[in-house]
C-alpha positions in Angstrom: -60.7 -22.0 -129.3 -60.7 -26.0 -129.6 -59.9 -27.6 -132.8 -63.7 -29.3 -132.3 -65.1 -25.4 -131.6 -63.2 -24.4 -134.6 -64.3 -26.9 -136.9 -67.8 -26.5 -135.7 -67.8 -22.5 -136.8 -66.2 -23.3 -140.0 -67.9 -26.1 -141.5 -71.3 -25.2 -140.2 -73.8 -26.6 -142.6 -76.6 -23.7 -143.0 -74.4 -20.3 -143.9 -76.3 -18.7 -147.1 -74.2 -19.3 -150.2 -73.5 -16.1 -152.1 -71.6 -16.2 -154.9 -71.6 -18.6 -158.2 -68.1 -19.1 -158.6 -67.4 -20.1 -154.9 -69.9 -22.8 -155.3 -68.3 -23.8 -158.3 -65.1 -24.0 -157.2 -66.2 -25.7 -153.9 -67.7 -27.9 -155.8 -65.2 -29.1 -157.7 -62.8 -29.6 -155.1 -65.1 -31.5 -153.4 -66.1 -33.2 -156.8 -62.8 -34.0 -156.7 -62.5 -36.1 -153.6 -65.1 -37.6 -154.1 -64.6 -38.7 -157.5 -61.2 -40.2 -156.0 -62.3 -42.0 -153.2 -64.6 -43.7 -155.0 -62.1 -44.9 -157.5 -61.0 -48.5 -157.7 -59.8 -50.1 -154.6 -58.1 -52.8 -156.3 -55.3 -49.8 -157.3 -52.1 -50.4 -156.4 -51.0 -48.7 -153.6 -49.6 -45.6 -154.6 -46.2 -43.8 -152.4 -43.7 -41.2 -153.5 -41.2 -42.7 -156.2 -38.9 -39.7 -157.2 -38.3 -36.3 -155.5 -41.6 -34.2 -155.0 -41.2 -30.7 -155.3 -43.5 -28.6 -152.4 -44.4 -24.7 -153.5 -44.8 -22.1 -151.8 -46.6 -19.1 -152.5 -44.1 -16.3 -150.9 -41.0 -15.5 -150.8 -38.3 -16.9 -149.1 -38.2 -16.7 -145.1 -41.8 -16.1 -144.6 -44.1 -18.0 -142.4 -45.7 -19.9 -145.4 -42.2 -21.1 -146.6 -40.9 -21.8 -142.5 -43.7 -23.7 -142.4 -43.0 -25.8 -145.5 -39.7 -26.4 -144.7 -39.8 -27.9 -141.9 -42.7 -30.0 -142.8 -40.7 -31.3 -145.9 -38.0 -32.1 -143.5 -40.0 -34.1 -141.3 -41.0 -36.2 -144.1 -38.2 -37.0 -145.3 -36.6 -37.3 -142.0 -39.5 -39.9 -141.3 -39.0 -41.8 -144.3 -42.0 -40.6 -145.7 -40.9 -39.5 -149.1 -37.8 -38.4 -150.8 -36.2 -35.2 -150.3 -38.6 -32.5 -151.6 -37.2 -29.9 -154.0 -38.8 -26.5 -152.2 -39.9 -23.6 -154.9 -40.7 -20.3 -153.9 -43.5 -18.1 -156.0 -44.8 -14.9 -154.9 -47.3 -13.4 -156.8 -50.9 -11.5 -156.5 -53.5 -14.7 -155.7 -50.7 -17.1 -156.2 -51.4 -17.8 -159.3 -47.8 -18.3 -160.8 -47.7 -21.0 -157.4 -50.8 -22.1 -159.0 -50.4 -22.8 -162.2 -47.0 -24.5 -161.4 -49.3 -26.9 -159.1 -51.8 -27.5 -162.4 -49.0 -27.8 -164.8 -48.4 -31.4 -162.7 -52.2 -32.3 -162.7 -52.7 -36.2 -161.7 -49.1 -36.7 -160.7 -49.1 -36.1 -156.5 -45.6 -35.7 -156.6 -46.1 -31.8 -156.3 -47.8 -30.5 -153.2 -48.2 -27.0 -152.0 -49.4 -24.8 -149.0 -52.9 -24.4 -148.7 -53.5 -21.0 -146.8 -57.0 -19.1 -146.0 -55.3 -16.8 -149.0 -56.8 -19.2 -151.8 -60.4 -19.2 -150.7 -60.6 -15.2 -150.2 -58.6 -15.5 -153.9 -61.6 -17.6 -155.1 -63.9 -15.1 -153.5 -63.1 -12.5 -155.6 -62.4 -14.3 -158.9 -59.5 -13.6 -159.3 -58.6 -17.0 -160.4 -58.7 -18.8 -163.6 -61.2 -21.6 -163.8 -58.2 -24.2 -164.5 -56.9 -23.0 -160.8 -59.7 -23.4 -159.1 -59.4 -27.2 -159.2 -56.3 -28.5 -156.6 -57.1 -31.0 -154.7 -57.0 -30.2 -150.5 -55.3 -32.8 -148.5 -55.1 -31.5 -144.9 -55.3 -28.8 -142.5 -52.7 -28.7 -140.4 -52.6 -25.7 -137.4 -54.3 -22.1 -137.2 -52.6 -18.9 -137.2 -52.9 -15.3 -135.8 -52.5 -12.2 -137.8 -51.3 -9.3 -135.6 -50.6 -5.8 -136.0 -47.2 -4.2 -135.0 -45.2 -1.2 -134.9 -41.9 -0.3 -133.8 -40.6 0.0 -130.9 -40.1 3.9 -130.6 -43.5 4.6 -132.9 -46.0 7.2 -130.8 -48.6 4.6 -131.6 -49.3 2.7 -128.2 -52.3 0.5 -128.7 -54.8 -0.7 -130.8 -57.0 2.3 -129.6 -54.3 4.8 -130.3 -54.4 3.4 -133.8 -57.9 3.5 -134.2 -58.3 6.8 -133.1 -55.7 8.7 -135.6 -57.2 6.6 -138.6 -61.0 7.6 -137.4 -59.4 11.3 -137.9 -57.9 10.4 -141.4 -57.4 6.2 -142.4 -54.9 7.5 -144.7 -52.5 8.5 -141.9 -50.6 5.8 -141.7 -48.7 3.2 -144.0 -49.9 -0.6 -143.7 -47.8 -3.4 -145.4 -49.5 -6.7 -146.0 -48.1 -9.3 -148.1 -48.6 -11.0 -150.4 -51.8 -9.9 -152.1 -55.2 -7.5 -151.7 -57.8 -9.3 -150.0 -56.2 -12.2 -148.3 -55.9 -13.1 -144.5 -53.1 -10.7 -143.7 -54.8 -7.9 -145.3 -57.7 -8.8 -143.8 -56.5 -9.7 -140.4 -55.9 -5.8 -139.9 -58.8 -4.4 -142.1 -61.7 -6.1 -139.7 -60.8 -5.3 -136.8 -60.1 -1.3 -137.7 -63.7 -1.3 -139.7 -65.4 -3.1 -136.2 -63.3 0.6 -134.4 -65.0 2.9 -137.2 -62.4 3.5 -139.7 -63.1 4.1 -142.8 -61.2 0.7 -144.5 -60.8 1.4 -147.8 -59.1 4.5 -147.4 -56.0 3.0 -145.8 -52.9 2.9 -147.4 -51.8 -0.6 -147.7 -48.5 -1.4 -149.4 -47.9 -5.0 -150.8 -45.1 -6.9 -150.0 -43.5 -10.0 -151.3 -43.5 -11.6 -148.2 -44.2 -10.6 -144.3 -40.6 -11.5 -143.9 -40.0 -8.4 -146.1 -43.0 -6.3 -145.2 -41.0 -6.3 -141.5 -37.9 -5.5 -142.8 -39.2 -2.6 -144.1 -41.2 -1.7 -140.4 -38.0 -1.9 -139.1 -36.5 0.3 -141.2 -38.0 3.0 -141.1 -40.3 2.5 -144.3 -43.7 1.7 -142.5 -45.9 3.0 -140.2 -47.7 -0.6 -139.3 -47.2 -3.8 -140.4 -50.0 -6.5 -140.6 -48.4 -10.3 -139.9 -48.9 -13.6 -138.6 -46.9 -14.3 -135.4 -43.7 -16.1 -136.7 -42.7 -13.6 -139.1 -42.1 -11.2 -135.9 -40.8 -12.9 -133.5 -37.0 -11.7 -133.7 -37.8 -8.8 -134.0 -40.0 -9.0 -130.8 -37.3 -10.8 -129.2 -34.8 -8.2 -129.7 -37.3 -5.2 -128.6 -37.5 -3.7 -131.7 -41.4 -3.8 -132.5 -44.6 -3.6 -130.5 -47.4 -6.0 -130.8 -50.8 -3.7 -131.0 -52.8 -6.2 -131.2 -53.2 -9.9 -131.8 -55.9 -11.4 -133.3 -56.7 -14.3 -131.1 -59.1 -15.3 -128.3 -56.7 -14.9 -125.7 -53.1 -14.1 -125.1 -50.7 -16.2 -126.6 -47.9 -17.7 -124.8 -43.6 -17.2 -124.5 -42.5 -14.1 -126.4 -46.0 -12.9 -127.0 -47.0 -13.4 -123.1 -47.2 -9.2 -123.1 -49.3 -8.9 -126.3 -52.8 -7.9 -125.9 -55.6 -9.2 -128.0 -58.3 -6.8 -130.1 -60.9 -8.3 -127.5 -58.9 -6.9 -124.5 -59.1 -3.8 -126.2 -62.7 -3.8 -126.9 -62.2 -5.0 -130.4 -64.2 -8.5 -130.8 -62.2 -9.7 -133.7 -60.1 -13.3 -133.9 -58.7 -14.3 -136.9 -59.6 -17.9 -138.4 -56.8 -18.5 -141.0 -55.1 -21.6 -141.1 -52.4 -23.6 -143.2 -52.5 -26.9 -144.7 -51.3 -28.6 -148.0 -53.0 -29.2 -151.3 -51.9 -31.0 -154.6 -52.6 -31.2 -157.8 -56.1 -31.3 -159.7 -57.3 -35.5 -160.7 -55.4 -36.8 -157.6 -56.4 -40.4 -157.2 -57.8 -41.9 -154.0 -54.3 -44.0 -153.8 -52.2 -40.4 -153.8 -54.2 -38.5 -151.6 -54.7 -41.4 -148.8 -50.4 -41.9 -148.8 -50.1 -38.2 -148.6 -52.7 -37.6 -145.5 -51.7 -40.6 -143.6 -47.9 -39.1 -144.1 -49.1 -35.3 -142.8 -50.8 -37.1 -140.1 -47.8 -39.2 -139.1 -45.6 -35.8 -139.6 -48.1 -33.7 -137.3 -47.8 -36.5 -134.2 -44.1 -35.9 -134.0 -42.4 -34.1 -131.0 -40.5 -31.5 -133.7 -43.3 -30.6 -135.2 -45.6 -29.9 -132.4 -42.6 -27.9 -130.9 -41.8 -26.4 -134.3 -46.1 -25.4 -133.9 -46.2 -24.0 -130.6 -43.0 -21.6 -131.1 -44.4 -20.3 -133.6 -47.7 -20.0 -131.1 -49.8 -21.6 -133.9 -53.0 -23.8 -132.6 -52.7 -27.4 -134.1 -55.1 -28.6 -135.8 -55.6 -31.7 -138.1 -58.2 -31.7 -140.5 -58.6 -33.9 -143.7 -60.0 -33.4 -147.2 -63.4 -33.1 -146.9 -63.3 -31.0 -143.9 -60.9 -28.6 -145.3 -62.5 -27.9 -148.7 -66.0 -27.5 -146.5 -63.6 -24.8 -144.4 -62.7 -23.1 -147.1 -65.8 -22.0 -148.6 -67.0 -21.3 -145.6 -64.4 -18.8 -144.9 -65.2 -17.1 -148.2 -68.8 -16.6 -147.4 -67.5 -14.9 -144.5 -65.5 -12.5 -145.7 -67.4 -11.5 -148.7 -69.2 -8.2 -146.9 -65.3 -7.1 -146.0 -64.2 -7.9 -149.3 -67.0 -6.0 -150.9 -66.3 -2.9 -148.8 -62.7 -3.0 -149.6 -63.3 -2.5 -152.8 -61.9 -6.0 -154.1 -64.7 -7.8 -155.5 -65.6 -8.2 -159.4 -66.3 -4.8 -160.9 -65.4 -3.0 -157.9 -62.8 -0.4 -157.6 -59.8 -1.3 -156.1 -57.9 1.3 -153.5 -54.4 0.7 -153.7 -52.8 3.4 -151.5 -49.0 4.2 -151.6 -45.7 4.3 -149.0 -44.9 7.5 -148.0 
C-alpha cells in the first residue's frame, strides 16, 4: 500500500466515533497543535540547547528501541541536536514511559516513540487523563506484525494454526509484548477471529519486549510468538523460526522473500501500525516546527532509509495533524476486536498462562 493509499484509509473523515474518551483525547491532542501553531510568530526560534533524553516504551533490543536508536543517532550525527540520553520503560500501556514524558511538560527536550500501542491504550481507558495529552510530532514508516514458530514446530501454516485452535484456542501458547490490546496482540488476534477461532480463549503470555518474547520461542517456552518483522530477523536468518504468516499486502522482500502473507492464505488481514515520535504535552509552535523539520531531514537520509527497508518497514512521513487524525482513527477500528477480547472498560479480561 502507498503512503497516499494509507493515509487516505486512516484519516478518512466520515468513520462513526464511538467512544467519549477517544474523542477527548483526540481532541486534545489536536487542541494541542492547534493551540501551538497559532502561538506568536514573533517567538524566537526555538532548537535543542542541552541533551534531550528520547523514551522508549520496551525494553532493551526491541524494535521500538532499534528504532529509536538509530534515529537519535542520525540526529545527532546530522547536527540536529545533542546526543540524546536513551531511557528504556516497559510497562502495561506505557504509562511509566508516559508519565516520564508528562513529568517534562512544555520543555521539548524529551521526545518519545509514538506506536499504534498508545491509541488502542486510549481506546480502552486505560490511561490517566494527564497522559492522554503528548503532543504527536511525526509519523515516520509502517510496520508488519507476523506470526512465527520454530523451526522444528508441527505447525506448518497459518491454516495449520487455525485449524488446531478452531478445535481448542487454548492449545497453544502466544507471547505478545508489551501489553493486552495493543498492535502485536492484535496483529495475531484478527486474523485468527477472521479463521473462526474463538479469540479470547487464547493463551497469550506478556512479554517485556518482542526481543524477549523470541527468546523464549526459541527456547522452547512458546508455542507462537506474535512480532513485528525486525525483532525476528536473526532468528530467520539463522533457520531457526518459521514465518506463518505476515500481515502485509504482499510479500515482503530479502530475508522474508519466503514468507507468505494471511491474504495468500485466504486470510484478508494487513496490519496498519506504524511508528513515529511524540513529546511532551504544551509544546509550543517554535518546539514542535525544529523537531519535525529535524525528523524530516533525518528520514531523507541514505542510513535511515536503508536502516527502514532492512527492517522491511514501508516509509512513510506524516506530520502532526495527520498523525493525531491517524490515531483516532485506528482506535475506532479496533474497538469491535477490543470489545471481543475482553479488554474494554468493565469487561473481563482473559489472561491465559505459559504452559
Amino acid at each position: 500500500m502507498s503512503a497516499q493509499a494509507f493515509a487516505h484509509q486512516a484519516f478518512h473523515p466520515k468513520r462513526p466515533r464511538w467512544l467519549a474518551v477517544m474523542g477527548v483525547a483526540c481532541c486534545a491532542l489536536l487542541g494541542g497543535i492547534a493551540s501551538a501553531q497559532n502561538s506568536s510568530a514573533a517567538a524566537p526560534v526555538w532548537k535543542p540547547s542541552k541533551s534531550p533524553e528520547f523514551i522508549v516504551p520496551s525494553g532493551a533490543g526491541a524494535a521500538l528501541d532499534v528504532a529509536a536508536r538509530k534515529l537519535t543517532e542520525l540526529l545527532a550525527r546530522e547536527g540536529l541536536s545533542p546526543s540524546f540520553v536513551v531511557s528504556n520503560k516497559s510497562g502495561a500501556h506505557s504509562i511509566s514511559a508516559l508519565e516520564s514524558l508528562h513529568r517534562h511538560a512544555g520543555d521539548a527536550h524529551t521526545l518519545m516513540t509514538l506506536s499504534s500501542s498508545y491509541g488502542n491504550s486510549l481506546a480502552q481507558n486505560a490511561l490517566p487523563a494527564h497522559l492522554q495529552k503528548a503532543t504527536p510530532l511525526v509519523t515516520l514508516f509502517r510496520e508488519f506484525t507476523t506470526v512465527v514458530v520454530r523451526a522444528d514446530s508441527p505447525i506448518r501454516n497459518a491454516q495449520d494454526l487455525i485449524a488446531q485452535l478452531r478445535q481448542d484456542p487454548e492449545k497453544y501458547s502466544i507471547g505478545i509484548a508489551t501489553t493486552l490490546g495493543n498492535h502485536i496482540h492484535l496483529g495475531v488476534a484478527q486474523p485468527l477471529r477472521q479463521g473462526g477461532v474463538h479469540i479470547q480463549k487464547l493463551r497469550i503470555v506478556p512479554y517485556k519486549s518482542s526481543a524477549e518474547s523470541m527468546t523464549a520461542l526459541v527456547g522452547g517456552h512458546l508455542d507462537v510468538v506474535s512480532a513485528t518483522t525486525p525483532n525476528l530477523l536473526p532468528y530467520l536468518q539463522a533457520g531457526r523460526v518459521r514465518v506463518l504468516a505476515i500481515a502485509a499486502n504482499q510479500r515482503l522482500e530479502g530475508a522474508f522473500a519466503q514468507s507468505p502473507t494471511w491474504k495468500e492464505q485466504g486470510i484478508d488481514y494487513v496490519s496498519d501500525s506504524f511508528q513515529g515520535v511524540m513529546t511532551t504535552p504544551a509544546a509550543t509552535a517554535q518546539q514542535q516546527t525544529y523537531w519535525v523539520g529535524a525528523l524530516r531531514r533525518v528520514s531523507e537520509t541514505r542510513e535511515w532509509k536503508d536502516f527502514v527497508a532492512l527492517n522491511q518497514w514501508e516509509p512513510i512521513f506524516l506530520g502532526p495533524q495527520e498523525t493525531a487524525s491517524a490515531l483516532h482513527t485506528q482506535v475506532q477500528r479496533n474497538h469491535a476486536l477490543l470489545a471481543e477480547l475482553g479488554l474494554l472498560p468493565a469487561a473481563a479480561v482473559h489472561i491465559a498462562k505459559a504452559r
